[in-house]
GUDO-57161 format. One record per residue (C-alpha): residue number from 1; residue in three letters; x, y, z. Coordinates in pm, 1 decimal. Example, Ala and Ser with C-alpha at 12.3 -4.5 7.8 and 13.67 -1.06 7.14 Angstrom:
// GUDO-57161
  num  residu        xx        yy        zz
    1     ALA    1230.0    -450.0     780.0
    2     SER    1367.0    -106.0     714.0
//
This chain:
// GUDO-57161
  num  residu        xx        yy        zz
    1     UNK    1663.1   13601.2   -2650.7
    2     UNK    1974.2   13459.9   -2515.6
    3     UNK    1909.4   13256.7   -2165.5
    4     UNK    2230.6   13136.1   -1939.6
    5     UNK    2282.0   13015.6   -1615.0
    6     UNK    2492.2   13120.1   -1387.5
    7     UNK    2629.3   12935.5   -1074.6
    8     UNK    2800.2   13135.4    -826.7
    9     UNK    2661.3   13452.6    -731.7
   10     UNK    2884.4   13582.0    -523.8
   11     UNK    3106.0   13992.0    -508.1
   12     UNK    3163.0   13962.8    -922.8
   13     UNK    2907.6   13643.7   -1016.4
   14     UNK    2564.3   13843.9    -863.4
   15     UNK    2659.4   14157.3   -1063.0
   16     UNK    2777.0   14021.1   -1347.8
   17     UNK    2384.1   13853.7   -1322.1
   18     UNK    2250.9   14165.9   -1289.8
   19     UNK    2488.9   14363.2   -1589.8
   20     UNK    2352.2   14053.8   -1788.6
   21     UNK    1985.7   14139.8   -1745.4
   22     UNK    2034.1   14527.8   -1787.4
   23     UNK    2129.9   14380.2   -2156.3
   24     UNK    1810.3   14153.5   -2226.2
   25     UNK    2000.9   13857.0   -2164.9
   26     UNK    1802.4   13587.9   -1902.5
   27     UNK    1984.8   13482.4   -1668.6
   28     UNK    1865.4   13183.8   -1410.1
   29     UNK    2122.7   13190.9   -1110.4
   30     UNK    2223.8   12935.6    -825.5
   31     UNK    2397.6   13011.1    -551.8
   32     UNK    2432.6   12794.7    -195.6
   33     UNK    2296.8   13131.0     -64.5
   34     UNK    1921.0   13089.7     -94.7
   35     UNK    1926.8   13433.9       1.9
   36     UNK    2039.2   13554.7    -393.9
   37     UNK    1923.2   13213.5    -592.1
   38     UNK    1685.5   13202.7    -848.5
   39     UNK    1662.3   12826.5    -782.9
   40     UNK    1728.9   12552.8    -504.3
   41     UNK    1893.0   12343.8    -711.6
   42     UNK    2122.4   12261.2    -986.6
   43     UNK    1942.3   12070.9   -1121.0
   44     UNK    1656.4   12296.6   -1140.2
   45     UNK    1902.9   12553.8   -1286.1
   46     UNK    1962.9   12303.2   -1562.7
   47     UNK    1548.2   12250.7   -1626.9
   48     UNK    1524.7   12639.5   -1660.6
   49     UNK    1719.0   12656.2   -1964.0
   50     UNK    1708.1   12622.8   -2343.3
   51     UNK    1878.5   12347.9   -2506.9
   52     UNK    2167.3   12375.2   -2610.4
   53     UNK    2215.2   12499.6   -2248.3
   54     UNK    2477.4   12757.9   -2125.3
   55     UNK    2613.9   12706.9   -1782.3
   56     UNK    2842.0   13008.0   -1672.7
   57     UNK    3054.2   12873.6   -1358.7
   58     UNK    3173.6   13226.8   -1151.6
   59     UNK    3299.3   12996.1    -829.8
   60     UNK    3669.3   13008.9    -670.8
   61     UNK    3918.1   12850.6    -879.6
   62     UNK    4048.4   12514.6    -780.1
   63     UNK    3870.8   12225.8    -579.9
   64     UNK    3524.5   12405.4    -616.2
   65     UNK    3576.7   12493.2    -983.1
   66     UNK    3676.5   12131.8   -1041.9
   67     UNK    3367.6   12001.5    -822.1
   68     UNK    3134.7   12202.5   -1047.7
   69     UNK    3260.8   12098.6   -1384.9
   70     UNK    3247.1   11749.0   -1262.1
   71     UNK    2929.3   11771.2   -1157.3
   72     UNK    2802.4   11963.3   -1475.4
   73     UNK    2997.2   11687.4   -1676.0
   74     UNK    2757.2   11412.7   -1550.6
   75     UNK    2431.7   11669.0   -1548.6
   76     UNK    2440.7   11810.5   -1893.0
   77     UNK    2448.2   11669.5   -2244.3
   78     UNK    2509.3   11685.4   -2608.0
   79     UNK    2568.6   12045.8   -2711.0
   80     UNK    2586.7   12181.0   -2409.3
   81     UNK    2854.5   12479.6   -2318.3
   82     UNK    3017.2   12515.9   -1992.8
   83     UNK    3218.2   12880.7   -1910.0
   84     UNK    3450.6   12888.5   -1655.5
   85     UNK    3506.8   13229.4   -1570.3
   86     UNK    3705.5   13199.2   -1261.7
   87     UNK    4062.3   13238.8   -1230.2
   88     UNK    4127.7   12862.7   -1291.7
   89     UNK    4497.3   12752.7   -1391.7
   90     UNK    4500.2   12726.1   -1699.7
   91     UNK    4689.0   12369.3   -1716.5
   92     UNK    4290.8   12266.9   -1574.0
   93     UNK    4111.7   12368.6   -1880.4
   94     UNK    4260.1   12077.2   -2129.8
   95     UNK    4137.2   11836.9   -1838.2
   96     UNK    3789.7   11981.3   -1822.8
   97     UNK    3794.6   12062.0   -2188.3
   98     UNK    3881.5   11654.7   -2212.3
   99     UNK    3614.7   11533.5   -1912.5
  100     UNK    3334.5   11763.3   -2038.9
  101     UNK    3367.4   11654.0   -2470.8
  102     UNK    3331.2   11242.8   -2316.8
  103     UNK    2974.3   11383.8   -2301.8
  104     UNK    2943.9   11595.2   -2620.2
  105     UNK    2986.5   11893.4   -2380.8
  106     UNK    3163.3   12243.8   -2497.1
  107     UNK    3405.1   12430.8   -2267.1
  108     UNK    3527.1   12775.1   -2299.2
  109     UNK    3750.7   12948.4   -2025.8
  110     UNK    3719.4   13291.3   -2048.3
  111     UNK    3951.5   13556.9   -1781.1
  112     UNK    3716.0   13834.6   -1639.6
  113     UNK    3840.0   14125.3   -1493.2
  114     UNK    3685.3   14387.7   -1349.6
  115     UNK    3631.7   14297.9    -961.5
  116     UNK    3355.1   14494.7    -766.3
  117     UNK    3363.9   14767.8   -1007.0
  118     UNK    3238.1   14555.4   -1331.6
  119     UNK    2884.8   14616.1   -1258.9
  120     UNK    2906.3   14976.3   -1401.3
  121     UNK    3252.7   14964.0   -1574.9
  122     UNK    3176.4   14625.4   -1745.3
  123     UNK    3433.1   14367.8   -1747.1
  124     UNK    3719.7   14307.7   -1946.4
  125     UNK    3683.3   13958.3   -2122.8
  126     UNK    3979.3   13684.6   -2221.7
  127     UNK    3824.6   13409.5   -2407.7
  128     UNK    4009.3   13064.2   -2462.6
  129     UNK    3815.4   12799.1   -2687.5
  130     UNK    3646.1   12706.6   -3036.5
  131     UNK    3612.7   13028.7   -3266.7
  132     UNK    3210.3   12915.9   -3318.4
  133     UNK    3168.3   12867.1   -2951.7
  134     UNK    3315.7   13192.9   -2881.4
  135     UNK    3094.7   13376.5   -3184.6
  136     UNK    2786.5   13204.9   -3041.4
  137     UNK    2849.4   13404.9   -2709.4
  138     UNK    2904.4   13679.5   -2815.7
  139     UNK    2592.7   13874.5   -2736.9
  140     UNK    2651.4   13714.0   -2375.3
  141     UNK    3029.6   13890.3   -2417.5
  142     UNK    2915.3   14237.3   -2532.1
  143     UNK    2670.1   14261.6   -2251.6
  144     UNK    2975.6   14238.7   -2008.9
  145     UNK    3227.0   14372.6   -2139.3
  146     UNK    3300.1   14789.9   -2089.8
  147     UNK    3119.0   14985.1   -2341.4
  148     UNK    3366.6   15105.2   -2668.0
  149     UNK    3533.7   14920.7   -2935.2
  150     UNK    3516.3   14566.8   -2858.4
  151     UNK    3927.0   14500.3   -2838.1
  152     UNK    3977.7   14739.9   -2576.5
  153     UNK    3780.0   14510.3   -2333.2
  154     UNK    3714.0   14144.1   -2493.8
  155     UNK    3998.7   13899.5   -2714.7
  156     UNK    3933.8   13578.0   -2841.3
  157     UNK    4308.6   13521.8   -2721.5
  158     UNK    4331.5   13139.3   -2820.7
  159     UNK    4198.0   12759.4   -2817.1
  160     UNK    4119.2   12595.3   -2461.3
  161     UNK    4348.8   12753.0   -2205.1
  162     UNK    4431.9   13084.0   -2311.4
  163     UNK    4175.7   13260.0   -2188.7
  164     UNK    4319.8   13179.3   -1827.2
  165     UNK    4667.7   13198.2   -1961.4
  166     UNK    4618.3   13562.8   -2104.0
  167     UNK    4408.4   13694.8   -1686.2
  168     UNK    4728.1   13511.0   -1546.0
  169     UNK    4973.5   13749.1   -1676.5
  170     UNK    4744.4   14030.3   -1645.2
  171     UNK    4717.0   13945.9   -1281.9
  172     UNK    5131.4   13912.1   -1259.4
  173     UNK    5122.8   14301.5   -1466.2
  174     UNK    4894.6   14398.3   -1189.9
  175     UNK    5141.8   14232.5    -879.2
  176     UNK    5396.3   14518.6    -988.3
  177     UNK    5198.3   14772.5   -1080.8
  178     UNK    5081.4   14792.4    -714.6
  179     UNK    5410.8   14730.9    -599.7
  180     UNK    5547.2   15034.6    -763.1
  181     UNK    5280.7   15218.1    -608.9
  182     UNK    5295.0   15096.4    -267.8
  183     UNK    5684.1   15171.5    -286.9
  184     UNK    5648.5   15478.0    -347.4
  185     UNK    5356.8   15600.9     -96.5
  186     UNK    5629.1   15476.9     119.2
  187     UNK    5930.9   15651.9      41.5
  188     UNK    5674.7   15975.5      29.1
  189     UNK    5562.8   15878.7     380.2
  190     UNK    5901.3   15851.2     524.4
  191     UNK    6026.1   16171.7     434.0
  192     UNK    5952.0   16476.6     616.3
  193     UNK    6003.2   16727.3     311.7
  194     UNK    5647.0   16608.6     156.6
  195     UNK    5342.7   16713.7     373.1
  196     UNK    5011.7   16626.2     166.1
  197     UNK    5114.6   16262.1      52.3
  198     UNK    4786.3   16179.3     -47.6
  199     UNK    4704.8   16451.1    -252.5
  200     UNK    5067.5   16402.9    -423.0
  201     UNK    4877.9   16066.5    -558.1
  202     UNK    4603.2   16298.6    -628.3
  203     UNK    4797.3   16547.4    -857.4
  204     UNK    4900.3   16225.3   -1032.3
  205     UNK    4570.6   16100.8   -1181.9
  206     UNK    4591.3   16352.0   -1500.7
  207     UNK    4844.2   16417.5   -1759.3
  208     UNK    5114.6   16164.7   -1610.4
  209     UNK    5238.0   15928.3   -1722.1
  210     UNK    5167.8   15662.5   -1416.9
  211     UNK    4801.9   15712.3   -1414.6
  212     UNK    4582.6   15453.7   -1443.1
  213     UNK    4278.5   15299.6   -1298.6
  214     UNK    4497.6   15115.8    -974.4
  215     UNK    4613.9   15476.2    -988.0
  216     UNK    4240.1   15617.2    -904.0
  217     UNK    4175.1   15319.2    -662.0
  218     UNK    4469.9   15437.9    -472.3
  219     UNK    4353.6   15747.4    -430.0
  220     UNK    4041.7   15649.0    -292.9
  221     UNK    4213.3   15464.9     -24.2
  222     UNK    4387.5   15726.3      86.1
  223     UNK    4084.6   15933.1      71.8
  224     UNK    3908.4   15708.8     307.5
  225     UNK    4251.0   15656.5     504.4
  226     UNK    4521.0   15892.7     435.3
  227     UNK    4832.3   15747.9     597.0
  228     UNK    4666.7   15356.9     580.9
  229     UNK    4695.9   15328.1     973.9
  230     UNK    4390.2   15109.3    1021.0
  231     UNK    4521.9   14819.6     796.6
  232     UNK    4739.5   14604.3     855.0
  233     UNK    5035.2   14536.8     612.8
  234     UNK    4942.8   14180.8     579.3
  235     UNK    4888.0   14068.2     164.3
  236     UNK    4758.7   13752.0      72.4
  237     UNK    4811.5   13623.3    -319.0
  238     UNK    4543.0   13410.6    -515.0
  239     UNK    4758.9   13262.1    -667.4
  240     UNK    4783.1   13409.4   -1064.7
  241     UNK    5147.1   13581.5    -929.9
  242     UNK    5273.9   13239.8    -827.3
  243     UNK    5204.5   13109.4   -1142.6
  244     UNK    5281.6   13414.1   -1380.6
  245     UNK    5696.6   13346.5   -1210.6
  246     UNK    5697.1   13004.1   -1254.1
  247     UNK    5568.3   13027.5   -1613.2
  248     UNK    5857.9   13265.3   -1658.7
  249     UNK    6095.9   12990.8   -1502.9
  250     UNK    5948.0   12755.4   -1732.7
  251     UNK    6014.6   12984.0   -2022.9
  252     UNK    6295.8   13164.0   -1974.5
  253     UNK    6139.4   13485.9   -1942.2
  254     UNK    6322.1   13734.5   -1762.1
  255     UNK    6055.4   13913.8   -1474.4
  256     UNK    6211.8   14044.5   -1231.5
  257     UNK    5952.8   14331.6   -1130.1
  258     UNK    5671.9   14122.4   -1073.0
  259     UNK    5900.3   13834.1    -992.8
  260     UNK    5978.8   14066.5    -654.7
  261     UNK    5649.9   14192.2    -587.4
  262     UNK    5508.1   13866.3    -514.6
  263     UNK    5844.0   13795.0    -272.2
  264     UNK    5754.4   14129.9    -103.2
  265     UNK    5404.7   13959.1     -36.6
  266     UNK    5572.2   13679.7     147.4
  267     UNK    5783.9   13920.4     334.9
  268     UNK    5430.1   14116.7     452.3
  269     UNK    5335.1   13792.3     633.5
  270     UNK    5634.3   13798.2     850.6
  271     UNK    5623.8   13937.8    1158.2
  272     UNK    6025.8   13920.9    1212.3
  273     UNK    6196.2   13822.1     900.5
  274     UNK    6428.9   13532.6     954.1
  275     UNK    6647.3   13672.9     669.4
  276     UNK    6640.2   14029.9     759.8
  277     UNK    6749.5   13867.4    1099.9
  278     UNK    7022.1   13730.1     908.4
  279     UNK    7126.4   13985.2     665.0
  280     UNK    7167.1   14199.9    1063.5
  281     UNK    7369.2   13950.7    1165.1
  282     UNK    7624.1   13943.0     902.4
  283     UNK    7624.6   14321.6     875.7
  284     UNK    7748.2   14283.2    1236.6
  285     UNK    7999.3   14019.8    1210.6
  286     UNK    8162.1   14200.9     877.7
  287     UNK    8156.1   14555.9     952.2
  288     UNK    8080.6   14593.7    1358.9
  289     UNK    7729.4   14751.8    1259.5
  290     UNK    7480.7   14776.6    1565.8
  291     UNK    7180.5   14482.7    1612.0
  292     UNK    6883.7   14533.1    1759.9
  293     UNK    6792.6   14278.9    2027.1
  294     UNK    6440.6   14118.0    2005.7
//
């Protein structure tokens, strides 16, 4: 039987733990939370397992991930595998790929998606790394990923790095997908003409052609909330968006829908745009048009 460990057992790490074991894979988890570790320790994570030992890293992408892998780097040996499965920048995985292999150590970065819901859904894999790595995993890949043909929710999409290349741009697709959505429960909102708004987004979820799963979700918020007053129109970004547009820069690759959904996020965290302040301004001094004072 297959036996991994798994540090970070956190909103996607302590389910993924649990989808594991559902499947007859063993899974020995740590976690800084005592409260849901299997062990105190790393180290005692490491003593749990098999050689060659599998060490699944689910912890937030940048200086943590980096902490881990360094750590694991000087921790494990010959053989070894590391996974990160966060959503790590995938110009990192060459330099962990590079640190961990001074030891003898694999690396595979794989792109999970799948969020809270993954648990029953399963999660949709992206796998960067060796082809014999990857096949050796594979039992640890099936038992996560969403039940069905195997290419409609895993890809061996490349060597080191493209696993986190491929969830980048998925993440960017996703940026404008909710944008489009969010634009439009607005324009629906503001006009008096439509009266159920909510179940317009409702009517959508079958036989259209813009439903989809961010589709359902949407619903559901506006189930629990129908016009959204209790949050606040305040969106943060992880990062993937950032670096889906300047990958674009970098290759010439026109985006300009998700290239503008990740400006409207930086427009949600003002309170009083400077350049709508502007754009007011000049609207005044060219045509006379009315200003509102602050």
């Amino acid at each position: 039987m297959t036996h991994i460990g798994l540090i970070g057992l956190g909103r996607m790490g302590g389910n993924m733990r649990t989808r594991l074991r559902r499947a007859g894979i063993e899974v020995t988890g740590f976690d800084q939370n005592p409260e849901v570790s299997d062990v105190e320790s790393v180290d005692a994570l490491i003593a749990a397992l098999p050689a060659p030992r599998i060490v699944w890293v689910m912890v937030p992408a940048g200086a943590i991930t980096d902490a881990v892998v360094t750590d694991l780097s000087e921790r494990l040996g010959e053989g070894d595998l590391v996974i990160d499965g966060g959503n790590t920048r995938f110009t990192e995985d060459e330099r962990h790929a590079a640190l961990l292999a001074e030891r003898g150590i694999r690396f595979l970065d794989v792109g999970v998606s799948g969020g809270i819901w993954g648990l029953e859904n399963g999660y949709g894999l992206m796998v960067g790394g060796d082809a014999a790595d990857v096949a050796e995993l594979m039992p640890v890949f099936d038992a996560l990923r969403p039940e069905g043909p195997r290419e409609e929710g895993f890809v061996h999409a490349g060597p080191t790095g493209a696993g986190h290349y491929v969830k980048m741009v998925h993440n960017g697709i996703e940026y404008g997908l909710m944008q489009a959505y969010a634009e439009g429960f607005e324009l629906l909102e503001r006009k008096d003409l439509v009266h159920d708004v909510a179940g317009s987004f409702k009517a959508w979820q079958r036989g259209t052609v813009v439903r989809s799963w961010l589709l359902d979700l949407m619903v559901r918020a506006l189930d629990e909330d129908d016009d959204l007053s209790e949050i606040e129109g305040y969106v943060d970004d992880s990062g993937e968006g950032r670096w889906t547009v300047e990958e674009a820069i970098a290759n010439a690759v026109p985006m300009p829908a998700i290239s503008a959904s990740l400006f409207a996020r930086f427009e949600s965290r003002q309170e009083d745009s400077p350049a709508m302040k502007a754009v007011a301004a000049l609207r005044n001094q060219f045509g006379g048009h009315a200003t509102k004072k602050a």
